[in-house]
Structure formats: C-alpha cells, structure tokens
C-alpha positions in Angstrom: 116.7 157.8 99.8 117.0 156.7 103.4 117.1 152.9 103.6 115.8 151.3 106.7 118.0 147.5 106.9 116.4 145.4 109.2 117.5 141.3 110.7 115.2 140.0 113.0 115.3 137.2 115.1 113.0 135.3 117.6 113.8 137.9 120.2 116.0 140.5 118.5 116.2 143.2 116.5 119.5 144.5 114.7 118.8 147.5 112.2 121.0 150.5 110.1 119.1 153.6 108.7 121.5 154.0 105.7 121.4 157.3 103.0 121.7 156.6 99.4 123.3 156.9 96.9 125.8 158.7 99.3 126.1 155.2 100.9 126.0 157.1 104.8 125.0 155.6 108.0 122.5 157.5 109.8 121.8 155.4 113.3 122.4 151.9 113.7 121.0 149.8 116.7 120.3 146.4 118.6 117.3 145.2 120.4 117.7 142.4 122.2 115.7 140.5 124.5 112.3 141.4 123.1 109.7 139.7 124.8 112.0 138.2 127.5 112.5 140.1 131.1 115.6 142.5 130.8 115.1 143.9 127.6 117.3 146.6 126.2 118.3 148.1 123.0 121.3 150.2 122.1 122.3 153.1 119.5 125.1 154.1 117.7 124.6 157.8 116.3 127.7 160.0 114.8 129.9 157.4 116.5 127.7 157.9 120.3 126.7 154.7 121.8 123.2 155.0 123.6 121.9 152.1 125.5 118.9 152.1 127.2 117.3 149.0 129.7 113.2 148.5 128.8 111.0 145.4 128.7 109.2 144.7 125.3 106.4 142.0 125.1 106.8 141.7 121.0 108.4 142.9 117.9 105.8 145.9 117.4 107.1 147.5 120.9 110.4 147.3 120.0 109.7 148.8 115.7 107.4 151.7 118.1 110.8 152.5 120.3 113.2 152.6 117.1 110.5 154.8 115.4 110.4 157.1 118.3 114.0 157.0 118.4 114.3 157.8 115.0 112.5 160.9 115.6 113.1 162.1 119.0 116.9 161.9 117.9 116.1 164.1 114.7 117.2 161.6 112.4 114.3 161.8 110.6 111.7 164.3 110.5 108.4 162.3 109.7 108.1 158.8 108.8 108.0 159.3 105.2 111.5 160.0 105.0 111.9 155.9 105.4 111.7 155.4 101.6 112.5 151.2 102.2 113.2 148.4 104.5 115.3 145.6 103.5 114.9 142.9 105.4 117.6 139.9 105.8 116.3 136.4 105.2 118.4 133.4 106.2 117.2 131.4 103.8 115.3 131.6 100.6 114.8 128.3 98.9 113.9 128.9 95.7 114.7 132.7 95.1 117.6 133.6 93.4 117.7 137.4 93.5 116.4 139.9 96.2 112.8 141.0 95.9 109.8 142.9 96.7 107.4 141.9 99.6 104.6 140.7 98.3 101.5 137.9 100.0 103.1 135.4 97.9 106.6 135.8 99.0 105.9 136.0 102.4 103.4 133.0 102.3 106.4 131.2 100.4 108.8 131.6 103.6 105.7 130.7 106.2 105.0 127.2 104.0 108.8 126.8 104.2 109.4 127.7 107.6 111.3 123.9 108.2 114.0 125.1 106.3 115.8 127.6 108.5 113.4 126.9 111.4 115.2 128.8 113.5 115.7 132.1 111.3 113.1 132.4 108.8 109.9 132.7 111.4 111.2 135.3 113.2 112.4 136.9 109.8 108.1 136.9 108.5 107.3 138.4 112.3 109.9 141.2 112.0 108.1 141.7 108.3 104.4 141.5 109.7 105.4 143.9 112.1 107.3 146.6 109.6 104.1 146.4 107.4 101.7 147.2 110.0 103.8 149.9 111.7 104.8 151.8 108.0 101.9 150.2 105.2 102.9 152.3 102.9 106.6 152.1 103.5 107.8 149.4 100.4 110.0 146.6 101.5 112.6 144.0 100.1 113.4 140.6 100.9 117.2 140.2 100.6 118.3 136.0 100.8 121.5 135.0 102.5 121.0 131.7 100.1 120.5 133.8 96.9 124.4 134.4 95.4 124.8 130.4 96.0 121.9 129.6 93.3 124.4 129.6 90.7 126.1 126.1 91.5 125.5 123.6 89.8 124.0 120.4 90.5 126.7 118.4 90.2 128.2 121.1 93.1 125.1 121.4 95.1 123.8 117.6 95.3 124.3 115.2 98.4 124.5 111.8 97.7 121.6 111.0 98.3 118.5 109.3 96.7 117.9 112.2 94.1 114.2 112.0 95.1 115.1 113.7 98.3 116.1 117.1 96.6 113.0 116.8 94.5 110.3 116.0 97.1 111.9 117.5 100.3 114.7 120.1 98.7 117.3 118.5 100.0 120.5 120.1 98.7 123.6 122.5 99.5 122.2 126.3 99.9 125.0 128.4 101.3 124.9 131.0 103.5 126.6 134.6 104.0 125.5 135.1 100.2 125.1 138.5 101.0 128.8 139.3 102.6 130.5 136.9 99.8 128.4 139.2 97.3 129.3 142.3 98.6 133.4 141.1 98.8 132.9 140.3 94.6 131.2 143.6 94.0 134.2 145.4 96.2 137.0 143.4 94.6 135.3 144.3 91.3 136.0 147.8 91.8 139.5 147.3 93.4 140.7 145.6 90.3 138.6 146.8 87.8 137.7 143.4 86.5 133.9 142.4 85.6 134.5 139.0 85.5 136.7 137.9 88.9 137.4 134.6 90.3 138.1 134.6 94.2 138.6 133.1 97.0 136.0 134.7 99.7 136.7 133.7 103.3 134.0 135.0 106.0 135.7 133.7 109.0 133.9 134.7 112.3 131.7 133.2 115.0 130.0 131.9 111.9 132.3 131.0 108.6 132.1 130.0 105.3 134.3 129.9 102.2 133.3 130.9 98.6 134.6 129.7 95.1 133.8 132.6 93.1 134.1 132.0 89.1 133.5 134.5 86.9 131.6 136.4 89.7 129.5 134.2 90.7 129.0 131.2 93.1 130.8 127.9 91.8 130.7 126.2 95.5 130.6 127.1 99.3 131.2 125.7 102.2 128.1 125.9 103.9 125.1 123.2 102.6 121.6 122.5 103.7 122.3 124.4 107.0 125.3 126.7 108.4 126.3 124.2 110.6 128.4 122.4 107.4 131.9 123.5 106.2 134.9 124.2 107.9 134.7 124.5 112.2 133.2 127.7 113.8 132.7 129.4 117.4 130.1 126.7 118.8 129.7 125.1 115.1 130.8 121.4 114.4 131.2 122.1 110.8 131.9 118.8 108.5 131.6 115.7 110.2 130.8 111.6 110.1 126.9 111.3 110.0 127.4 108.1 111.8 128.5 109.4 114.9 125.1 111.0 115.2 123.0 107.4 116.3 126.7 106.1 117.6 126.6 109.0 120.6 122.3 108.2 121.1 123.0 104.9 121.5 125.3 105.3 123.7 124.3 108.3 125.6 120.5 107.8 125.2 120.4 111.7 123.8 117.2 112.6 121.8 117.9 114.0 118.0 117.1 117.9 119.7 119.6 117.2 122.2 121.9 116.1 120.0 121.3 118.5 117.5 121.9 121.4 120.0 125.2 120.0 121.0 126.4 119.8 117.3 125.2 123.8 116.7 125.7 125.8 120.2 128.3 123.1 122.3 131.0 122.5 119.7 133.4 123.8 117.1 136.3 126.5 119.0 133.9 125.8 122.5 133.7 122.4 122.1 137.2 121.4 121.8 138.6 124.0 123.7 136.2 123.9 126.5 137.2 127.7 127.2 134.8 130.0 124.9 133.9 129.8 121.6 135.4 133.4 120.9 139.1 133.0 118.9 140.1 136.3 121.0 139.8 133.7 124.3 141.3 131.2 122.5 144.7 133.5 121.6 144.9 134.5 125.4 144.5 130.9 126.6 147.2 130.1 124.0 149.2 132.4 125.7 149.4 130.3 128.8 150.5 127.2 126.6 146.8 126.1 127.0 146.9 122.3 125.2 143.2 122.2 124.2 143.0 126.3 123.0 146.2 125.3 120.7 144.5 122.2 119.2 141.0 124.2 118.9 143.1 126.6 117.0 144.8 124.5 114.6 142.0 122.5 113.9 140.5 126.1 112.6 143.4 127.1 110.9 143.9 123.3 109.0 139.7 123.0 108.0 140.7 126.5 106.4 143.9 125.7 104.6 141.9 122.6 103.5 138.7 124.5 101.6 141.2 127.2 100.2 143.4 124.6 98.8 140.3 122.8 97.1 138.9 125.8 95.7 142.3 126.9 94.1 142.0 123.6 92.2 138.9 124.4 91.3 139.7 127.5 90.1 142.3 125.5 88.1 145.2 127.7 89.8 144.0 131.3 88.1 142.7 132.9 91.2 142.6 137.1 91.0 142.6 137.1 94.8 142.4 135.7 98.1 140.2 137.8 100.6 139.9 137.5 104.6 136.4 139.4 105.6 134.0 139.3 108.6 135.4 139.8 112.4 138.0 137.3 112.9 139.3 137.4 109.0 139.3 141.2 109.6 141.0 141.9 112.9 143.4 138.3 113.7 146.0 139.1 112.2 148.4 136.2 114.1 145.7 133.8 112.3 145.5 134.9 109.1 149.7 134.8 109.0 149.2 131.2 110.4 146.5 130.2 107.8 148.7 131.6 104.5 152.2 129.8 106.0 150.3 127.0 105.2 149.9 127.7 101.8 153.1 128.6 100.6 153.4 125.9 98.1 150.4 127.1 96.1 153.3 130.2 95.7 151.0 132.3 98.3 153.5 134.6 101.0 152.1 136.8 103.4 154.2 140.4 104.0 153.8 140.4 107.6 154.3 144.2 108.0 151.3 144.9 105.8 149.2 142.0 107.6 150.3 143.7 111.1 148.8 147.1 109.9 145.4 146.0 109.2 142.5 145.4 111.8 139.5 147.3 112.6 140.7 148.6 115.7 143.8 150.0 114.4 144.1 152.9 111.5 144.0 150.7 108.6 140.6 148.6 108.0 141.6 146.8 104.9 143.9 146.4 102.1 146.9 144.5 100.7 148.4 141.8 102.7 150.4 139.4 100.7 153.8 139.7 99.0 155.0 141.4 96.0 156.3 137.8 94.8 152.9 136.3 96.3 151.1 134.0 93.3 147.9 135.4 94.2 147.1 139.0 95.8 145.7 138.4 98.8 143.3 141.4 100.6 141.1 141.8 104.0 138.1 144.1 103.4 135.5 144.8 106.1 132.4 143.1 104.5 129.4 145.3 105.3 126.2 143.2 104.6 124.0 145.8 106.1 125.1 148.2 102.4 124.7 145.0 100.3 120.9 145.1 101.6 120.3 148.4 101.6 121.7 148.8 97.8 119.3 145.9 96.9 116.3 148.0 98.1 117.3 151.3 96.6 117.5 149.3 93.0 114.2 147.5 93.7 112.3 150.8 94.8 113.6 153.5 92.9 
C-alpha cells in the first residue's frame, strides 16, 4: 500500500508518500506559505531536493500541486495508487487510539476547536480538502495526545476545582504521543521486551519527556498545552502562574500579548536573546557569550530535573534512557552535558560512542552509554511520519 502522511497547518503543508509493509519513502515535501504572497513548496525524491516558488490562495491549490507532482514525477501512476492518508492531529481530547475519518470525528475536533486553537482548525481544513480532492481515498486521524490517555488521574489532574476537568476538560494531555510511541515500539524491538519501561526524551525546538511503564504512558511533561514542561526554542515551559497578572499589571499587556510572549518570545530566545535554535546558542557559547551559557544550562538542568523524577517513578528499574528528535539526535556536547549530571543515579556516558552518532555523520543512532552505565542509554531518530503511516495501513487494510 502507498500511504499518503499528511500535517497541516493554517498555512502549511508538510506530507511523506510512504510504501508498506516495505516501510519506503517515496517523495516527501513542504508547502509553506499557502495563502500568503511568496508561496513555495519543496521536494525530496531519491535524496533530490526540488523547490519551486508559486502563490497558493488555499489548501486545495496546494493538495492540486502535490497531486500533480505526484504524477508528473512518476511516483504514482493514477490516483488510486494512494491507498490512505493519515493525517496528524495535535490534539484529540477524548480519543485514545488513531481512527477512521468519519462526520462525527471530524465534527468532534470542529466543536473542540478551543483546545489546540491554533493546530486543530487548520488540521479539519487540510481533511476537508483531502476528501474533496480523493472521496474515495479512506483516511485516518492519528492524535499527538492519544499514547498519553493512559495516565492516571491522580497523574493527569491540576489542582484545581475538579469541576474544571469535568465541565471544561481541564487536565494534562501530552504531546509528541506519536514520536514517544514510535521510540517504545523501536526500543521494543531492540531489546526484545513486550513490556519496557523508559525514559523517552524528544528534545527539539519543541520537547517533552515521557515516563513509559510497562509500555505505556505513566506521565509527560507536556499538560493542557505544549507550552508546559521543561524550556524549549521560544517555549517558557513550567513557570509561576502569578507572574502572568504581575507582568499586565505592570506592563498594561493584554492576556494575547502575553500569551504570545510566553509561546514564540521565550524559552532558549528568550533568555538568550540570540535565536531560539541550540545550534546558535553552541556558537555564541563559543565566544564566552554570558546569556547563550545560562540559556543553556537552564535547558540542560529543567532536563536533568524531569529525568531524575521519572527514574523515581520508575522506582529505579528503567530498561533505557533514549535521546530522539533533532537536538537529542545530532548535540552530541549536550547530551554528554545532560548525562554528567546524572552520574549519581549510576548513569556514565562513553564519549566515543556519543561522538559517533548524529544524523549528519555515518551513524544515526545507537548505544551511547557505558558498559558499567546503570541504565543503557540510546539515541534513535524518531520518525513520526512511519508511526502515522503504520496507523493507517492497520486501520485500512
């Protein structure tokens, strides 16, 4: 089967074409600016990059260009070799598993909308606009939330009046479900162990940290948005709720304002004033840059913190420790700086083996810790984009 992936966003549009059960990329592409002046789109076939500069007034412009790529690049021969599109969803309140679109699911994100306001709209347009361009092309709904539904209360409550999770669903949902899923599935394999507990860190412009008992969920980093947890690229990540009406009152800044600052100004940017990418912040550290160093440390301690916690959680029998997503795959100097700090849970790094592995050098994953290390400790690419696309081959076959 050849399995369309699909993540929209209010202007964007990222997509894979992926061949099971041989688990083989086809094409995979970006569309960006859709419906904004200076649109484009690139393409990555057999390891060719294509990029290409056109306007596109809506989503159904952009599926017509990747269609007509799709066949004008020989990739496909007729549109009924698309067998399924997966489609990411942020958030998925209630679900708990991936499934089939259907009125009432898509009706259940549109009456939900307020929960990921600024994901799940676009993530029903980019659906609308699959259905009309293939009908008869089945599709899946695959929740970033879903893995995270096995907490349990007493993990996933605020404290809060309990009425406020029952009227309004206000409660911890995680997020990067999908990735922490896809590192239990992987790790699985590696060890040959059904029933795994891990440590899952998906450290990149966005991070979160996973407990993983038994294979499953037992607590996250991320709650009611991504914004909670440990700090990220332009992320605040855990802080006071106080200082929210403290800085209005004092600044006269309306809750949007405010709101922005805490999700696009802060985290790495905020404190470091210098980018809110970690590769900017290793070259201004460099120079002996004061405030890249602190941004830095402030990562690598909110880290060490959540990974300490968990291993008590996990009452100290943890099968692995795993780095995954683009900074936990390729910073190497980071992850060595994040495991020093854990050397009295009995956890040592091998620095040769860390030095190998980064996805711009020969080795993409593997084996990083010690021979004497308490607890194995791995990086392994997550690929999200596979995690979907397996959902919708099970669902549809």
């Amino acid at each position: 089967m050849n399995i369309l992936t699909v993540n929209a966003g209010s202007s964007s549009l990222k997509f894979n074409l992926i061949k099971l059960p041989e688990e083989t990329e086809l094409i995979s592409g970006n569309f960006e600016k859709i419906g904004l002046a200076g649109g484009l789109y690139s393409l990555k076939i057999n390891g060719s990059k294509i990029k290409k500069e056109v306007d596109m007034k809506d989503h159904k412009v952009a599926i017509e260009l990747l269609i007509k790529e799709l066949l004008e690049n020989k990739i496909i021969k007729s549109l009924t070799e698309i067998d399924g599109i997966g489609h990411r969803i942020v958030h998925g309140g209630k679900y708990t598993q991936s499934v089939m679109v259907t009125d009432e699911v898509v009706n259940y994100l549109e009456e939900n909308a307020s929960l990921a306001p600024l994901h799940n709209p676009a993530h029903v347009l980019g659906i609308k606009a699959f259905k009309e361009a293939l009908p008869n092309t089945p599709m899946v709904v695959v929740f970033d939330t879903a893995f995270h539904q096995t907490m349990k209360e007493e993990e996933f409550l605020y404290a809060v009046p309990y009425e406020w999770y029952q009227k309004y669903q206000i409660r911890k949902y995680g997020f990067h479900g999908t990735s922490h899923r896809f590192i239990t599935k992987t790790m699985q394999s590696k060890l040959g162990k059904d029933k795994l507990n891990l440590i899952s860190c998906h450290i990149g412009s966005g991070a979160s940290l996973c407990c993983i008992k038994d294979s499953a969920c037992f607590d996250t980093t991320m709650g009611f948005t991504p914004n909670a947890g440990v700090i990220m690229g332009t992320r605040c990540g855990d802080i006071d709720y106080s200082i929210i009406p403290y800085y209005m009152e004092k600044t006269g800044a309306t809750i949007k304002e405010v709101d922005n600052i805490l999700n696009k100004e802060s985290g790495l940017l905020g404190i470091s004033g210098i980018g809110s990418d970690h590769r900017d912040i290793e070259n201004a550290m460099k120079e002996n840059n004061p405030k890249a160093k602190l941004a830095n440390d402030m990562y690598v301690n909110r880290i060490v913190d959540y990974i300490a916690k968990y291993y008590v959680k996990l009452n100290g029998e943890v099968d692995a420790l795993v780095f995954t997503a683009g900074l936990g795959e390729n910073a190497r100097e980071f992850r060595r700086e994040v495991l020093s700090k854990l050397s009295c849970l009995g956890i040592k790094v091998d620095d040769t083996l860390n030095d190998e592995i980064a996805s711009y050098l020969d080795k993409h994953e593997g084996l990083i810790s010690a021979s004497d290390s308490k607890i194995p400790v791995y990086v392994i690419p997550t690929n999200e984009e596979l995690m979907i696309a397996l959902d919708t081959y099970e669902l549809i076959k």
